[in-house]
N, C-alpha and C positions, 0 to 999 in steps of 0.2 A: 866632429864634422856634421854640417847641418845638412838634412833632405827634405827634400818637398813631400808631404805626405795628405792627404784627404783626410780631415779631422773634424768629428763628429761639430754639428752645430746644430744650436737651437730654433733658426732661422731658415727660410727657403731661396737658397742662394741659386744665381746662374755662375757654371763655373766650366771653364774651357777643358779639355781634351785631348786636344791638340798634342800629339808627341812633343815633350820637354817644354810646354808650354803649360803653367802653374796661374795662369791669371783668374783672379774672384771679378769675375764679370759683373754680378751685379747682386748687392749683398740686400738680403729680405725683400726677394724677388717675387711680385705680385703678377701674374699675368690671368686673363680669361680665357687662355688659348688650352684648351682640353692637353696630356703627354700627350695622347695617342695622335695628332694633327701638329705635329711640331716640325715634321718633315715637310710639311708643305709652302713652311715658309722662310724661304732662303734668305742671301745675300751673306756679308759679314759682319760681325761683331764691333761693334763702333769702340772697344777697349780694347782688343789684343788683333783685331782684324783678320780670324780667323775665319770660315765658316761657320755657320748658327748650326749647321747640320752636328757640328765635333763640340757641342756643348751641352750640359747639362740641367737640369735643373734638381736640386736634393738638397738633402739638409747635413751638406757638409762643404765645407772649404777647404781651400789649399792652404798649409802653412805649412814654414819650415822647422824642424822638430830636430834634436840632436840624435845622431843615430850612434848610439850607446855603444854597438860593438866595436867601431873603427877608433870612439873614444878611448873605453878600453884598452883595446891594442896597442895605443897611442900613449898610455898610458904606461903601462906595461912596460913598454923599449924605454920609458924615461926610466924607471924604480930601477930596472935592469943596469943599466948606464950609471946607475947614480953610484961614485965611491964609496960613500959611507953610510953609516946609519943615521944621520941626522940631516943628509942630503934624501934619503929614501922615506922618513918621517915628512920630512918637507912635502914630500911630495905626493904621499900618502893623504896630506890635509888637506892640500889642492883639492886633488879629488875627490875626497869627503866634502868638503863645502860646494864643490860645482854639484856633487849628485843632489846635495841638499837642496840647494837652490831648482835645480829640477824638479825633483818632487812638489817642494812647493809651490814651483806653476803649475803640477800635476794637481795638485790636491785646492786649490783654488780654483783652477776650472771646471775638478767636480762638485766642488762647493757652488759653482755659479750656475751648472747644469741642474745640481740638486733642485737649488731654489725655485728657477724657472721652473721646473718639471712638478716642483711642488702644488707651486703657484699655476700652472693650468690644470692638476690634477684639482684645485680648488673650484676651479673655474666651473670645470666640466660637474664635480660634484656635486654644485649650488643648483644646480637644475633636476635635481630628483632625491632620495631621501637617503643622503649619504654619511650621515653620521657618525656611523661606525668606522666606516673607510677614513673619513677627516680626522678622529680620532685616533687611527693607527697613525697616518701621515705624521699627525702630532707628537705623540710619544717616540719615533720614528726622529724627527727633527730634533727632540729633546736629548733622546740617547746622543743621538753624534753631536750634538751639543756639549754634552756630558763629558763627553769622550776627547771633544778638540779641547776643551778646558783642561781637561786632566794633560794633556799632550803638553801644554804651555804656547797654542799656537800663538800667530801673532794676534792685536786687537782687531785689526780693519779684518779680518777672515771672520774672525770670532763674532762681531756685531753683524755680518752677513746672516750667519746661520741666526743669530738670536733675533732679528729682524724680519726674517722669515717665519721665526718659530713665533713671533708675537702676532703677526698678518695670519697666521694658521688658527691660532687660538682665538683670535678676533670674528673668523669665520664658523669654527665651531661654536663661539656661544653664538651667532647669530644662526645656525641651523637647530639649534639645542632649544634658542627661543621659539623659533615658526614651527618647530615639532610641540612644542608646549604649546603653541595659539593654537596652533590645528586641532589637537585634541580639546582643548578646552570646547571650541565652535562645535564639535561634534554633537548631535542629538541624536540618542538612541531612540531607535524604533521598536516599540516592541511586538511582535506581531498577536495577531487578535483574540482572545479566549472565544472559545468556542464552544 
């Protein structure tokens, strides 16, 4: 059974409020309007026709997610009910292959989180002398690289993170170079004998 839930996003979304009301009002949401002055500006929402007062702004959205327990349960009354052992196998598979398939929306959304987080963890880097840290990042990408290879995930996941890992290592040799100009340009001073 599926529920509306609040699930983390990379982006700065407007999202309503509203009791029983799940709408992503407005996905990578830019405003110049300060939180703290948001109350001052009313009327309704031109997508779910709410009040602006009962909306959000954050970095997460609604979406609906299976809720595990009720599946369960649900599951459960079937094995229960089922005559035999190859009617209870049956359906032991089901549900071996739906969790599978769950996790790996699970495990590719945080494969897609990784990346991004990787990539403005880059960002923010390249603006002072972060090397070390870009370097962890990297052996960091490599390991879980290491790791989804050994698992046998599928290709398109796989070239994600190795796509990332090569945009990473793209940027460390270029902070590895302008650490290596920089010292070169350096001229020692040496102070005066006296």
């Amino acid at each position: 059974m599926a529920v509306w839930k609040q699930q983390h996003s990379s982006t700065t979304n407007m999202i309503c409020g509203e009791t029983n009301c799940y709408s992503n009002c407005d996905i990578d949401y830019e405003s110049n309007v300060p939180l703290d002055l948001k109350g001052f500006f009313g009327g309704d929402c031109d997508k779910c026709n709410h009040s602006l007062w009962n909306h959000h702004r954050c970095h997460s959205k609604w979406e609906q997610v299976t809720n595990t327990q009720v599946s369960v349960d649900q599951n459960i009354k079937e094995w229960e009910a089922a005559k035999d052992g190859t009617e209870r196998t049956a359906i032991l598979n089901t549900v071996c292959e739906k969790a599978l398939r769950e996790l790996d929306k699970i495990i590719n959304g945080a494969t897609n989180d990784l990346a991004q987080l990787v990539e403005r963890y880059s960002r923010l880097s390249l603006s002072g002398s972060f090397v070390a840290q870009v370097s962890s990042a990297v052996r960091l990408l490599k390991q879980h690289y290491i790791a989804l290879e050994k698992k046998g995930v599928d290709q398109d996941q796989l070239q994600r993170v190795k796509v990332s890992l090569d945009q990473m290592k793209r940027k460390l040799g270029s902070l590895n170079d302008a650490k290596a100009n920089t010292r070169k340009d350096r001229v020692e001073i040496k102070p005066p004998l006296t």
